[in-house]
N, C-alpha and C positions, 0 to 999 in steps of 0.2 A: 504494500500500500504506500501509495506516496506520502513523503512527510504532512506536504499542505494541508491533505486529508485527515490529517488525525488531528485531536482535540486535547488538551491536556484539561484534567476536572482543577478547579480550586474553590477552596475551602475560605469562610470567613477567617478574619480575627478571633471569632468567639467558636468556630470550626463549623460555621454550616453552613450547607455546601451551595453555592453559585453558579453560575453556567460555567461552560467549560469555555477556553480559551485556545487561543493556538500555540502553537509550540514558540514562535517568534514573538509574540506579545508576554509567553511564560518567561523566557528568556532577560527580556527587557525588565519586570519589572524583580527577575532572580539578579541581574544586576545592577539594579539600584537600589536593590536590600528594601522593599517593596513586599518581596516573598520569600518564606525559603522552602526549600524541594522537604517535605513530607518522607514518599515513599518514592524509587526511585523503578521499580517493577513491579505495577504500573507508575509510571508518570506523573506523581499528583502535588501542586503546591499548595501552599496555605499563606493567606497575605498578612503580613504582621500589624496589620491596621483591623477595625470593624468598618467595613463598609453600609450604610444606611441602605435600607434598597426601598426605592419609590413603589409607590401603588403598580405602576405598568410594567418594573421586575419580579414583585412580587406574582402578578397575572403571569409574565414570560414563565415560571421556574415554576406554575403549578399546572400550567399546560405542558413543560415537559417532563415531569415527573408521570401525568397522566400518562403518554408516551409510551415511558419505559414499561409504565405497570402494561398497556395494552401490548407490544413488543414481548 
């Protein structure tokens, strides 16, 4: 599978979990200490901040959670 294709998950501040991002935006904010790498097989960061999430992230992360359950 191509890199561009795959998703890496990350995790709040307080560890719950947000969409996934790209391996190049994981990247970016693992280097400006922003995130650090969790687990490393699979993939997954965790941002050392709480990020707030708006009413229409909140909708985005419960329509994809619905997703996976139906998947």
């Amino acid at each position: 599978m191509p890199n561009f294709l795959k998703k890496i998950p990350v995790y709040n501040g307080d560890m719950t979990e947000l969409n996934n991002t790209s391996p190049a935006k994981a990247r970016i904010l693992i280097r400006e200490r922003k995130a650090k790498i969790i687990c490393t097989h699979p993939f997954v960061i965790r941002l050392n901040y709480v990020k707030k999430l708006s009413d229409n992230d909140k909708k985005l992360m419960q329509v994809s959670k619905e997703k996976k359950e139906i998947n």
